[in-house]
C-alpha positions as CSV (number, residue, x, y, z in Angstrom):
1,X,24.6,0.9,-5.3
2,X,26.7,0.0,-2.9
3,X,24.5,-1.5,0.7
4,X,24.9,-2.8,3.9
5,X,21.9,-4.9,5.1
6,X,22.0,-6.0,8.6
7,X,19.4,-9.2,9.0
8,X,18.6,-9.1,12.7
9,X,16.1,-12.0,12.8
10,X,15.7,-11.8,16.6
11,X,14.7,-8.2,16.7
12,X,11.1,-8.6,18.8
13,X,7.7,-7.9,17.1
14,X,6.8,-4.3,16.8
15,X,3.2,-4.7,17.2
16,X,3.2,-7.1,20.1
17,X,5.5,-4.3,22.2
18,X,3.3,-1.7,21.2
19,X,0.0,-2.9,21.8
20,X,0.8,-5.6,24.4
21,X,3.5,-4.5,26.4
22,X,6.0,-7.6,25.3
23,X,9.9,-7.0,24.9
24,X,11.3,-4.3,23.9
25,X,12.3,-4.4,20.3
26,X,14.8,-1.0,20.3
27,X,17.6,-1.9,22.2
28,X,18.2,-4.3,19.5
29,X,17.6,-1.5,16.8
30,X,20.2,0.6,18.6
31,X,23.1,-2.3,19.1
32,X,22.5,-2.7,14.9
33,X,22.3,0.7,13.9
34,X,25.4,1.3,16.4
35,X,26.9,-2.0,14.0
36,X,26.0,0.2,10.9
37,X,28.0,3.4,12.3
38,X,31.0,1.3,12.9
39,X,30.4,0.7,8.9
40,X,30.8,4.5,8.1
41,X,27.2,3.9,6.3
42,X,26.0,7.3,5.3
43,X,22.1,6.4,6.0
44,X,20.3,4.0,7.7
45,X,16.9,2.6,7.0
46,X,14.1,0.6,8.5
47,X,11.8,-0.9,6.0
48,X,9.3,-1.7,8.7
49,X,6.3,0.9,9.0
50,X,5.7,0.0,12.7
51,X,8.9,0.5,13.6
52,X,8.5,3.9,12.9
53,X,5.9,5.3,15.9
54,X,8.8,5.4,18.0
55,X,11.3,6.4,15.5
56,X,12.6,9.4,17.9
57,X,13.8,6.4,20.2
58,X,16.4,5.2,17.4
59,X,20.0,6.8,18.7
60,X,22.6,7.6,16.0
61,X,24.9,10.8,15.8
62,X,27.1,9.9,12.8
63,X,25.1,8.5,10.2
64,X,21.9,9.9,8.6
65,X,17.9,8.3,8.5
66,X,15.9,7.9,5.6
67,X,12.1,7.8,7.0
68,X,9.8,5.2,5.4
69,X,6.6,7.3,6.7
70,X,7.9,10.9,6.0
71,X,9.2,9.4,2.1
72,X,5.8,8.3,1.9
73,X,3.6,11.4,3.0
74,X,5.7,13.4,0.9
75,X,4.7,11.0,-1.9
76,X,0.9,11.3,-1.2
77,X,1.4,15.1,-0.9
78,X,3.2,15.5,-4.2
79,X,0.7,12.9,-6.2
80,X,-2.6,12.3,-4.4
81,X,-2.9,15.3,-2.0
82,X,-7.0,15.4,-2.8
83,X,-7.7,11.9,-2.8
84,X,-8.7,9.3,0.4
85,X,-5.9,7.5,1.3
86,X,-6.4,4.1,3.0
87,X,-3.9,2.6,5.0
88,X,-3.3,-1.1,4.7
89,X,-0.8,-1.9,7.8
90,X,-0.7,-3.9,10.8
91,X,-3.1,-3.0,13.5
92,X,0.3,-1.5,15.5
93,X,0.7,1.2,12.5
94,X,-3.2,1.8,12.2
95,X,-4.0,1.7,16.0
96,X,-0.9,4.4,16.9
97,X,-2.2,6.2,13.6
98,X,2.2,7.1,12.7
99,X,0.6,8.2,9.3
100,X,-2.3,10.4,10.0
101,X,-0.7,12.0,13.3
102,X,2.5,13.1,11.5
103,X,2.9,16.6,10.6
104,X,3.3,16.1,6.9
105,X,-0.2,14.2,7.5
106,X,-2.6,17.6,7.9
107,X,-3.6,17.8,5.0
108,X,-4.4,14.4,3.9
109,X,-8.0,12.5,4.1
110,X,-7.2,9.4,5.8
111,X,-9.5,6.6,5.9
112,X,-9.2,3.5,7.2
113,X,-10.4,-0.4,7.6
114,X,-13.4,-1.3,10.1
115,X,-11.8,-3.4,13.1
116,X,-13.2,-6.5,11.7
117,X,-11.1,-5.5,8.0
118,X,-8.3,-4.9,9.9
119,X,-8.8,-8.5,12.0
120,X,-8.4,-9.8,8.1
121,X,-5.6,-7.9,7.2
122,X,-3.7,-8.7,10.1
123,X,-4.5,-12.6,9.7
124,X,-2.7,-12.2,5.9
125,X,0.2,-10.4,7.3
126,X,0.4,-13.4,9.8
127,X,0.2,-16.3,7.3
128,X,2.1,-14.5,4.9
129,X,4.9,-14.9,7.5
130,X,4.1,-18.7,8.1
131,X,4.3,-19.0,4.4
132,X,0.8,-20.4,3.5
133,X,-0.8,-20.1,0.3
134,X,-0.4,-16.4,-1.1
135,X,-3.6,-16.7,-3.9
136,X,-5.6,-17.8,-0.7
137,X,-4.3,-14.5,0.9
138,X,-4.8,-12.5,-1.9
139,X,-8.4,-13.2,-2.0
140,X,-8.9,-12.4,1.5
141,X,-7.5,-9.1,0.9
142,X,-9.1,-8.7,-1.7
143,X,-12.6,-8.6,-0.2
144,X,-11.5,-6.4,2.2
145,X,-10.5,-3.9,-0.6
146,X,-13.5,-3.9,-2.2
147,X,-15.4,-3.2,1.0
148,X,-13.5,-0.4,1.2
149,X,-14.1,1.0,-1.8
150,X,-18.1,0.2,-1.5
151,X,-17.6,2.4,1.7
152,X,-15.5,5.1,0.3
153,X,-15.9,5.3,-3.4
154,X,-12.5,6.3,-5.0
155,X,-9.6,5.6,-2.9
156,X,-5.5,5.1,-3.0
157,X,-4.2,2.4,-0.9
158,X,-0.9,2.7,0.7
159,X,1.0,-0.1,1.4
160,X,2.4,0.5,4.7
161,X,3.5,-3.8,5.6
162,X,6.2,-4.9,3.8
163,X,4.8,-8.7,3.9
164,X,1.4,-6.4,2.1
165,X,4.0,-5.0,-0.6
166,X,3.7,-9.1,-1.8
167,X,0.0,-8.4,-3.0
168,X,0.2,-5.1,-4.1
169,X,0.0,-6.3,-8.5
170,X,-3.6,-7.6,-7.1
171,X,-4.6,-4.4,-5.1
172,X,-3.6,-2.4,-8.5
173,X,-6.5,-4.2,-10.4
174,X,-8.6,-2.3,-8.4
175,X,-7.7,0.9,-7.2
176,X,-4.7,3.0,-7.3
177,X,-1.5,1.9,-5.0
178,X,1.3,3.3,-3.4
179,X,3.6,1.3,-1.4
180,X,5.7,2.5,1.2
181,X,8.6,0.1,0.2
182,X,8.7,1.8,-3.0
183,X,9.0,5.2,-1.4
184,X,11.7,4.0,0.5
185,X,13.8,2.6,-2.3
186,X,13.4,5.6,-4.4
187,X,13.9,8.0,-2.0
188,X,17.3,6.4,-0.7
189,X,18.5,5.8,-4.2
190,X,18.2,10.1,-4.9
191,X,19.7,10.4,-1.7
192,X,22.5,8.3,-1.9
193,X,23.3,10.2,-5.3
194,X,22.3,7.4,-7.9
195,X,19.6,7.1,-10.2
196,X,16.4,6.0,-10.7
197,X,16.1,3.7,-14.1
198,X,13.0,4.1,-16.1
């Protein structure tokens, strides 16, 4: 495939602006995604689930977008419609609930980590950033799986962090997995008119 990836390293935190009211991170989504239409792309993407609760704030006329969350729910509709799906995210994405409150999302039995799980998953999406020891990590999220699944008996996870989508081979050991990344990819490759391999 032919891609365009635009690495805007300064683009603020999501989750900070959401829940704490510090700067603003789509003005600098619209100057790149106005980069990309200079580009003639055909779609644009954001591989960042938190990005997406304020999705209708992203401004472009001549180029198309490929929605991590909707790719996703369409996903869990098609394969796991009858199952509990737990959403392992940054507290931004669980606390504004851009899963559970979209429309493709009525149908689907959402459950979701305890504050204090959550605290945990956050702290492994934070040291995954800093770069510490990804085995250490694992094992904290881990635990917090299997809590969940004590609490809710049979359960999908869905990925919805892309730093998560690095301990997803140890999530799938115990429970079945979908990652929104995935969903993403796949869905832009049909999209874009190439195909999937294998």
């Amino acid at each position: 495939m032919r891609i365009c990836i635009l690495n805007n390293s300064i683009i603020p935190d999501r989750t900070e602006y959401i829940l704490y009211g510090k700067e603003n991170p789509f003005p600098y989504w619209n100057e790149s995604i106005k980069e990309l239409e200079s580009l003639n792309v055909r779609y644009f993407i954001v591989p960042c689930n938190t990005a997406h609760y304020l999705a209708n704030k992203f401004q472009y006329s001549k180029i198309g977008f490929i929605s991590m969350i909707e790719e996703s729910l369409n996903k869990i509709n098609e394969l796991y419609k009858n199952e509990a799906v737990c959403v392992l995210s940054t507290t931004g994405t669980a606390k504004t609930r851009v899963y559970h409150d979209h429309e493709l999302a009525k149908n689907i039995n959402f459950v979701y980590p305890l504050d204090n799980e959550q605290e945990i998953i956050m702290s492994v999406i934070n040291d995954t950033k800093k770069g510490l020891n990804k085995e250490t990590l694992a094992n904290r999220l881990i635990n917090v799986v299997n809590d969940i699944i004590k609490r809710n008996g049979k359960v999908v996870f869905l990925i919805a962090c892309t730093e998560l989508s690095l301990y997803s081979k140890y999530i799938k050991k115990l429970s079945t997995v979908l990652d929104a990344m995935d969903s993403l990819v796949e869905s832009s490759i049909i999209k874009c008119e190439y195909e999937i391999k294998n």
